[in-house]
N, C-alpha and C positions, 0 to 999 in steps of 0.2 A: 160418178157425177162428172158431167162434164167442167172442164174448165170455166169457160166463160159462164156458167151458171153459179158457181160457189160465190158466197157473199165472207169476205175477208174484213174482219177488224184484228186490229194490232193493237195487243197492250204494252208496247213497248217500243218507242218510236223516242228521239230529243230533239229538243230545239234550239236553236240556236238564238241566242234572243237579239234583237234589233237594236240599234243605239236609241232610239227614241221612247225606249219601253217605257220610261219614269214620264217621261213626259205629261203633264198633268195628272198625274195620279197620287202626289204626297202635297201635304198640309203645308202652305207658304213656309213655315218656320224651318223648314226638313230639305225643301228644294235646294237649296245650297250644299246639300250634304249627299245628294244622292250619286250615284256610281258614273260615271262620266267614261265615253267611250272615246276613247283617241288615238289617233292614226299617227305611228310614229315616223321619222322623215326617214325610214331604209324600209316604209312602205306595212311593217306589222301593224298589226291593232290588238290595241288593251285596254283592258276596262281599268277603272281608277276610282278606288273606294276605301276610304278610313286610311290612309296611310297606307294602303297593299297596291302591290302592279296585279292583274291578274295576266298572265303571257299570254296563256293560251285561251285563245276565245270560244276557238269549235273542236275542241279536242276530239279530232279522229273521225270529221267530219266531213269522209270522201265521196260522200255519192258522186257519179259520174266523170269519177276520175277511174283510169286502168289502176289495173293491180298493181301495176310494176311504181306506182306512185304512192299506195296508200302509208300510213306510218302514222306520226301524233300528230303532224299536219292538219288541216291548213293552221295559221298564225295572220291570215289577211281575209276579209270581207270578198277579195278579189279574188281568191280560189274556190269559193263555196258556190253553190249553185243558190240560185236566189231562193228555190225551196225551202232550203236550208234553214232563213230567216225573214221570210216573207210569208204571211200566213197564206196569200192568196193564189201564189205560188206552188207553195204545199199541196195543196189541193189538187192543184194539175200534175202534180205528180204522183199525189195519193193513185187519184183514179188514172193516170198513166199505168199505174203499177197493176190496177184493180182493186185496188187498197177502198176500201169505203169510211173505215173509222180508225182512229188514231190517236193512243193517249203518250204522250211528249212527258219526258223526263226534261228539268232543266240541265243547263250546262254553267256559267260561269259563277252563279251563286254557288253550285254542287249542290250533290243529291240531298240536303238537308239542311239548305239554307245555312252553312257554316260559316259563310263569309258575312253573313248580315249580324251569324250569331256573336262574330268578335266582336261587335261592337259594344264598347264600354256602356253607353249611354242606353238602356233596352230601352227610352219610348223609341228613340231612332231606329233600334235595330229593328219592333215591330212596326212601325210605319214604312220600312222596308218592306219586311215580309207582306203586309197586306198589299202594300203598291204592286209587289212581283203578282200574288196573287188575282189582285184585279186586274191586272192587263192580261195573265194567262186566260183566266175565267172568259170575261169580258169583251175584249178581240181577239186572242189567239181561238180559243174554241168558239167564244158569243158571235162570230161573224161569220160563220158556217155550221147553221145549226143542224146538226145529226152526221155530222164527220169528224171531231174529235171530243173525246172523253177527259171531259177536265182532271188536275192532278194539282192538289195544293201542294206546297212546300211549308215545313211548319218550325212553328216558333219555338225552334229544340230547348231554347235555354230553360223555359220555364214550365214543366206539366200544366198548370193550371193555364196559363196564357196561352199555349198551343192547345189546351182543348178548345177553349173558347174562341179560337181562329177555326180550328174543326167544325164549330156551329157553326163561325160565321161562315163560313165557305157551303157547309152543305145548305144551308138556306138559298146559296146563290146557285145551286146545283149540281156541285162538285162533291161527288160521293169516291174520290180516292185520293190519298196522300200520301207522296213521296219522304220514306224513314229509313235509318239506318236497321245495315245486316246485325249490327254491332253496336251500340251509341257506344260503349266502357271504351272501345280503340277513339271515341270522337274524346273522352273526358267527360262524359256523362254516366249514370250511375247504368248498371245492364238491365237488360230487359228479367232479369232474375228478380230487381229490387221492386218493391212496389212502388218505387217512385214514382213510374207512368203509367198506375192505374188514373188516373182522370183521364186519360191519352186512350187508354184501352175503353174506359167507361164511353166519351163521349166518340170515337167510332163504333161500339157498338149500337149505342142507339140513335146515331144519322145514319150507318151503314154505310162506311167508309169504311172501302180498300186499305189497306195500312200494305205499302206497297216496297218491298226492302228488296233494290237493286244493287244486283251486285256489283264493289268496290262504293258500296253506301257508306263503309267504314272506313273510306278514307284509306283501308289497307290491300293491298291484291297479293298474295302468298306465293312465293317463290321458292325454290327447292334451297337454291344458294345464291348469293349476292352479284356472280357472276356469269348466272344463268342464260341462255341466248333467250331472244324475245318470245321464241316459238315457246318453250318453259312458261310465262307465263299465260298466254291466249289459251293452250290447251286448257292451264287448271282453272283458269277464269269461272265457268259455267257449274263446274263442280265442288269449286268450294262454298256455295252457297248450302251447301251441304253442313257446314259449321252453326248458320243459324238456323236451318231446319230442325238442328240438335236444339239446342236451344230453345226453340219453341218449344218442341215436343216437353222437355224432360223440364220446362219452366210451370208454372201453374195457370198462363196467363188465356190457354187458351179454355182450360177447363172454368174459370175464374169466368171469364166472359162466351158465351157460347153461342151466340151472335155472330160474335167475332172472325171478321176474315181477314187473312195475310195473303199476300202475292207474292212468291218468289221470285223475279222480276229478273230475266233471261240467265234463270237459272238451268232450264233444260229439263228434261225430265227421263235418261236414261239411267239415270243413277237410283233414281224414286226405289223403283219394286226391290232392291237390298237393301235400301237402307228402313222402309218399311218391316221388312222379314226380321233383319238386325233388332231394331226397336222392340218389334216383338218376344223375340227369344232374349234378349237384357234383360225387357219388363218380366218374363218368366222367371228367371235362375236370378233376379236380384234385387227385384223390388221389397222381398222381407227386411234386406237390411240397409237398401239405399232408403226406405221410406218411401217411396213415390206412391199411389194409391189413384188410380182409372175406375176406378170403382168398376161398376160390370160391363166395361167397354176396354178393351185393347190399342194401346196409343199409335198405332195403324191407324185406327177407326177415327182419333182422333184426329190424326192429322188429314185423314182425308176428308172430313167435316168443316175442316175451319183451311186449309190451306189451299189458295190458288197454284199451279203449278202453269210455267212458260217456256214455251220452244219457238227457235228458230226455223231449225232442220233438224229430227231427230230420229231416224229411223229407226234407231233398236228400239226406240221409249215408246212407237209407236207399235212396233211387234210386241216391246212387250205391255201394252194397255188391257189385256184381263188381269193385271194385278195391280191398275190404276185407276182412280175414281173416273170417271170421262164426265162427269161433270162440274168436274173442277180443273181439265187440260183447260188451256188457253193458246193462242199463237201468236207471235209478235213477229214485227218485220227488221226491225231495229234501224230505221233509214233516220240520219244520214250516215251510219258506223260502219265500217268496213265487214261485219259481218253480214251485213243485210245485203238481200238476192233482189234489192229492187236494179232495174225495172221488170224483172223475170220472175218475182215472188213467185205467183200463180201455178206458173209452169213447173217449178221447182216441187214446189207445197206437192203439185200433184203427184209428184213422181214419187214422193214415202207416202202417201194415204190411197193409194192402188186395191190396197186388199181392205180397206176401211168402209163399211157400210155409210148409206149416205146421208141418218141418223148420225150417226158418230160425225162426218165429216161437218155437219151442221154445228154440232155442238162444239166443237176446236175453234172452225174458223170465225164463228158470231154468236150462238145463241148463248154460251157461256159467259163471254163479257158482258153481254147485252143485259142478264139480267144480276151479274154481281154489281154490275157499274151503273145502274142504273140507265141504261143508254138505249135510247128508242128512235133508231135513224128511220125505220121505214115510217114511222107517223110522221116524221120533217120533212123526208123525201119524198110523202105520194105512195109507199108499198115497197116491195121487195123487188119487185121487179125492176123497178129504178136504183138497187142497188149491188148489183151482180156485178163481175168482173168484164163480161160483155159488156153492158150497159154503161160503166163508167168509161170504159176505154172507148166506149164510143162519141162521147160526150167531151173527149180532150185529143178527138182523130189529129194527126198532125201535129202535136206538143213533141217540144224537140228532148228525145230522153238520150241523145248520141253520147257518147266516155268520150271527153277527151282531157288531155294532159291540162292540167292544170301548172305546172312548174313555175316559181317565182324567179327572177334572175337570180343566178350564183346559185341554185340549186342543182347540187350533181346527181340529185337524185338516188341519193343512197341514204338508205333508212335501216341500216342495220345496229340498230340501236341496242344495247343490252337490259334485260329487263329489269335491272336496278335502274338504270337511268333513266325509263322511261315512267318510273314508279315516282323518282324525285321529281323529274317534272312534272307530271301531271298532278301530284299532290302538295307540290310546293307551299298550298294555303291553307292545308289540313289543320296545322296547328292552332 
């Protein structure tokens, strides 16, 4: 398949949210309370909610900066590419890249509304959550319809209350929701307890995504405390391997069989061992661990109910005869320093060479398309209006040039150790 013919959606992309997000979206009594975005006088900006600073606003959100800059940076409005946090923006850079559809993890709440969830007072902290959720729904996706894939954040504190935010959203067309790898590291009970069967119940009958990115728990695994930064980014993508355990050996996917999960740039060269693994435990030990697949194999299971996500993965791609391919997905991860935009396409192409053009289909769109409920060629006019030719011809001219971003006083050294950049970036976990 040629390049400019492939139709690219990403399930895995974040936003950077706007200062004006709250902006009419909460109930008079709440306006006074909601998260407030402030530019401090040596030029940072932070968000300011319940008594917390949040520092970092775009954590790790380099698009269009060189390499030799990227790190936990930016910490300013003024380093990020307006894509970053302008929806309209986005867009032109989606389809700069080729990019056609796009579903956005947030950023300064965290992947699971933890910062709304401290709040003492829960009508406040859900009058949060649905505010965030209605501007994502609403304007971030509602103002470009058939180019991004909505993504609630949910109301972790309470089962019952975050189901019925899962109605409420899927009604407004939002069939995925960003959850932790982990809730027990957030202080929540584990996906073992049946705590969040109403959680499980009500995505499986809206048919929501239950989307568990990695560092959703708040934790990212490190060998030792003074590990250099390359220690963590390696293990990043593979320890998502811990809740894939979890799921499998929990009851929660047999329990609900609807049910779908996304491993959310977890990768998928690891999949075909730890599939075989699963297999030969459930053999030699399920007599006395108890577990019981009845006439199915927790392979079978997991490839039934689990979505899997890659950036760039070449061996997961050689080795896809021992993976469902109807359940690969691809993400581009823009704005994070992993992601290959503006060059996705080019990229993509060069590990899916030996890949039929059936398969290629199913990676790049037709697999999101129908977990996510997401139907761009009815918005856009066809298919033909959404190929990587086709978009990039639609944004000729859009300025996608790297240049330096640097703040004054920045020496431009980002040799951070990955305990420190662990403390940072999770300073609000608690």
């Amino acid at each position: 398949m040629k390049v400019s013919d492939m139709v690219l959606v990403s399930v895995d992309d974040h936003v950077v949210e706007p200062p004006d997000l709250f902006k009419g979206r909460l109930p008079s009594k709440y306006v006074d309370l909601a998260p407030q975005f402030v530019t401090n006088p040596d030029g940072t900006d932070v968000w300011k909610y319940n008594g917390e600073t949040v520092s970092n606003v775009a954590l790790n959100a380099v698009a269009g900066r060189p390499k030799e800059e990227y790190g936990i940076e930016p910490t300013s409005f003024t380093q990020l590419r307006k894509g970053t946090y302008d929806h309209n923006e986005r867009v032109k850079d989606m389809s700069a890249n080729g990019v056609l559809g796009s579903l956005c993890f947030p950023s300064f709440p965290q992947f699971c509304g933890q910062l709304f969830a401290r709040t003492e007072d829960k009508d406040v902290a859900l009058a949060m959550v649905q505010a965030y959720n209605d501007w994502h729904i609403d304007e971030w996706c509602g103002s470009h319809p058939g180019r991004f894939i909505p993504c609630a954040i949910p109301a972790i504190w309470n089962p019952e209350v975050m189901a019925a935010e899962i109605r409420r959203v899927a009604k407004k067309g939002c069939h995925s929701l960003t959850f932790s790898e982990n809730p027990s590291k957030l202080g929540w009970p584990s996906i073992h307890a049946e705590h969040w069967d109403p959680v499980w119940k009500a995505c499986s009958e809206e048919s929501v995504v239950v989307c568990m990115h990695i560092g959703s728990s708040s934790q990212l695994t490190i060998t030792s405390p003074d590990a250099p930064m390359d220690v963590m980014i390696t293990l990043q993508p593979m320890n998502i391997v811990q809740a894939a355990a979890d799921l499998v050996w929990s009851n929660v996917l047999r329990k609900y069989p609807d049910l779908k999960v996304a491993l959310s740039e977890g990768g998928i060269g690891w999949i075909p061992y730890f599939l075989e693994r699963i297999d030969y435990n459930y053999d030699r030990h399920h007599f006395w661990t108890g577990q019981d697949f009845g006439d199915k194999l927790p392979s079978e299971v997991f490839n039934e109910h689990v979505l899997t996500c890659f950036i760039d993965d070449k061996f997961g791609l050689a080795s896809r005869e021992y993976l469902n391919m109807d359940m690969v997905t691809w993400e581009c991860d823009y704005p994070h320093s992993d992601s290959n935009w503006p060059e996705s396409p080019e990229i993509f192409a060069q590990s899916v060479r030996t890949l039929s053009d059936e398969e290629i289909d199913k990676i790049t769109h037709l697999n999101a398309m129908r977990h996510y409920h997401f139907d761009p060629f009815t918005a856009l006019g066809g298919r033909e209006n959404c190929t990587v030719g086709a978009l990039r011809a639609q944004v000729e001219g859009h300025d996608v040039a790297i240049r330096s971003q640097r703040r004054d006083g920045d020496d431009g050294s980002h040799a951070t150790k990955a305990a420190d950049l662990i403390k940072m970036a999770m300073a609000h976990s608690d």
